[in-house]
C-alpha positions in Angstrom: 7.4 32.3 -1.4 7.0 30.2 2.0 3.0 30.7 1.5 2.8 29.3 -2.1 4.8 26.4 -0.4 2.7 25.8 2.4 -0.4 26.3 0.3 0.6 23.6 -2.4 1.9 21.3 0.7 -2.0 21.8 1.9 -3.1 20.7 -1.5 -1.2 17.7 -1.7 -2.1 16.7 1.8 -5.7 17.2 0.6 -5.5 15.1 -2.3 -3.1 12.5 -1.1 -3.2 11.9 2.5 -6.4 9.2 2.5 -5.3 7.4 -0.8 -1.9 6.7 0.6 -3.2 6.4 3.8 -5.0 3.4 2.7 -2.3 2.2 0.3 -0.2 2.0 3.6 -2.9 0.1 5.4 -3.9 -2.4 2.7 0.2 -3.0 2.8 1.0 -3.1 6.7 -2.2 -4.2 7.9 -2.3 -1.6 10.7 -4.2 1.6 11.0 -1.6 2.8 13.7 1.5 2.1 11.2 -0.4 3.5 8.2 -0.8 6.8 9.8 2.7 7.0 11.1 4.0 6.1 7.5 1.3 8.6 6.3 2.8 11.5 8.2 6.3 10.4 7.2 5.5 10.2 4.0 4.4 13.8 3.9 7.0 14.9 6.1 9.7 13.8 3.2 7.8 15.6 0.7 8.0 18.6 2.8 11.9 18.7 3.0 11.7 17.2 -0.6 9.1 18.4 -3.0 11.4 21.3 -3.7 14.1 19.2 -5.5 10.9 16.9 -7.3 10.0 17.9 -10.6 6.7 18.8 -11.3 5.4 16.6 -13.8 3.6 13.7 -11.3 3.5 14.1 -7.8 1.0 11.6 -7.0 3.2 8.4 -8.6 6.2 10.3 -6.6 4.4 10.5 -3.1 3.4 6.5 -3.5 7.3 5.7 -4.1 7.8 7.4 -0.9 5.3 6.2 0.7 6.5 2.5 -0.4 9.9 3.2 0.2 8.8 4.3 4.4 6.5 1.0 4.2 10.0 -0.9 3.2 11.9 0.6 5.8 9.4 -0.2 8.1 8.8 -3.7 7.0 12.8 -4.4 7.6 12.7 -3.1 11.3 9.9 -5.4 11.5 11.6 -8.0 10.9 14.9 -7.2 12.8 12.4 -7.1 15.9 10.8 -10.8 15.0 14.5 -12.3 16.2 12.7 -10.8 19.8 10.9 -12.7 22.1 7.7 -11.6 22.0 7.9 -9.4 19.3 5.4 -11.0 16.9 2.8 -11.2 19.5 3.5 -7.2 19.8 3.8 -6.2 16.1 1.2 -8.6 14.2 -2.0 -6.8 13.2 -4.1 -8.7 10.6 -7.7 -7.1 10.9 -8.7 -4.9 8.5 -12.2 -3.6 9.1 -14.8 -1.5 7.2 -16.2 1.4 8.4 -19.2 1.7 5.8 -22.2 -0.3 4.9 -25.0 -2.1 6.6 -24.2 -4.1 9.2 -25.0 -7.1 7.1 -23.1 -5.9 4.0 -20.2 -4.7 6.4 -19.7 -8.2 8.0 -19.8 -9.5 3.9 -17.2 -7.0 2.6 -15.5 -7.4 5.9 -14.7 -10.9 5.5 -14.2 -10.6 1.4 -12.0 -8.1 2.4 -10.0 -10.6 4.7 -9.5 -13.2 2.2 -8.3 -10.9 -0.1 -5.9 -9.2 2.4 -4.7 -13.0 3.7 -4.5 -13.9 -0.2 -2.8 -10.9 -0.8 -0.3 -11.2 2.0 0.7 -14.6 0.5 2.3 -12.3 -2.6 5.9 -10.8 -2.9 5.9 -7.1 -1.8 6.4 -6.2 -5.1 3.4 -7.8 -6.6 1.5 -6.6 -3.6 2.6 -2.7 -4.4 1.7 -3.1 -7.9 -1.6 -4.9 -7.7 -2.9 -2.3 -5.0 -1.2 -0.1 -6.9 -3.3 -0.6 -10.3 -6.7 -2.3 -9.0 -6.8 0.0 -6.1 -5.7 3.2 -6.9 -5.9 3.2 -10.5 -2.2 4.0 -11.5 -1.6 3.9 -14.7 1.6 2.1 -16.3 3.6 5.3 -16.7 2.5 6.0 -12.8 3.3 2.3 -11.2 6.6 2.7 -13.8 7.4 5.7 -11.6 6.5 5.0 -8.6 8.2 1.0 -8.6 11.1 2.3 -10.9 10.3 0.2 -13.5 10.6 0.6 -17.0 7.1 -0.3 -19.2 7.9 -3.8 -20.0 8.3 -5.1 -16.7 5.7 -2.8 -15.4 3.1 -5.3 -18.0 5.4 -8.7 -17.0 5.3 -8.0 -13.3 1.2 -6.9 -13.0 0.8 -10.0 -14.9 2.5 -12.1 -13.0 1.0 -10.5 -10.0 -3.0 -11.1 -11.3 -1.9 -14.7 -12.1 -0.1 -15.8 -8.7 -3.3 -14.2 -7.0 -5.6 -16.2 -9.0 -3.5 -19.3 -8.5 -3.4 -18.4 -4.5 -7.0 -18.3 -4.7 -7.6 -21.2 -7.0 -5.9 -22.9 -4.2 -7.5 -21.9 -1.2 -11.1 -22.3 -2.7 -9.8 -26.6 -3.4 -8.7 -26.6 0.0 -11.6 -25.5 1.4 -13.9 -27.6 -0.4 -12.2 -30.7 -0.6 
């Protein structure tokens, strides 16, 4: 019994472990922080997965992982009342480790505008937009994982895509006026 658990926990950590890795880095902007939220997220689903039903894991292991994000995003900013404490705990590169040179120092800064755009959003229309464009949820998956029903699963991804284009709308103006 305790090696069909261990073996299906090693599955899941196969499958899941980069993809939310990255989800948690896109969202906290740190490699450091998206590897401990990584590992918490899959310690959860250790003392967890038991009680989970089987149907989706994947859109089950994202809530968790958004929900350690969350928690880590209000200590965050309980520790910003510090002195000092944004200079310790603000991490805005996000770098590419693929590519060309060249196409790296591109994709690198699209990347940044996108990430700087992106941080401009609500949490919740950052989840869902990574959440869809990034990992390819589906509705019933982002409904899931966001507790959302259908409906506001369409409203809110809309809303999302059309702030984003607005944020950038406005930033391109700024820039070239």
């Amino acid at each position: 019994m305790k090696e069909n658990r261990r073996d299906r926990l090693d599955d899941l950590y196969r499958h899941y472990a980069r993809p939310l890795y990255y989800y948690l880095y896109k969202m906290s902007g740190s490699k450091e922080t998206a590897e401990d939220l990584t590992q918490e997220t899959f310690i959860k689903a250790t003392v967890s997965l038991s009680f989970y039903k089987q149907e989706d894991v994947r859109a089950w292991l994202f809530k968790v992982a958004r929900n350690a994000y969350l928690d880590e995003w209000r200590k965050r900013q309980r520790r910003k009342k510090v002195p000092f404490a944004g200079y310790l705990f603000s991490r805005d590169e996000i770098t590419s480790p693929y590519g060309l040179p060249e196409d790296e120092a591109l994709n690198k800064e699209s990347k940044k505008r996108v990430a700087d755009l992106m941080s401009c959003l609500p949490e919740q229309y950052r989840s869902i937009l990574y959440l869809r464009e990034f990992e390819s949820f589906s509705y019933s998956e982002i409904q899931e994982a966001l507790d959302l029903s259908e409906n506001q699963v369409k409203v809110t991804l809309h809303r999302a895509r059309k702030k984003l284009t607005q944020l950038a709308d406005e930033h391109w103006r700024e820039k070239h006026d």
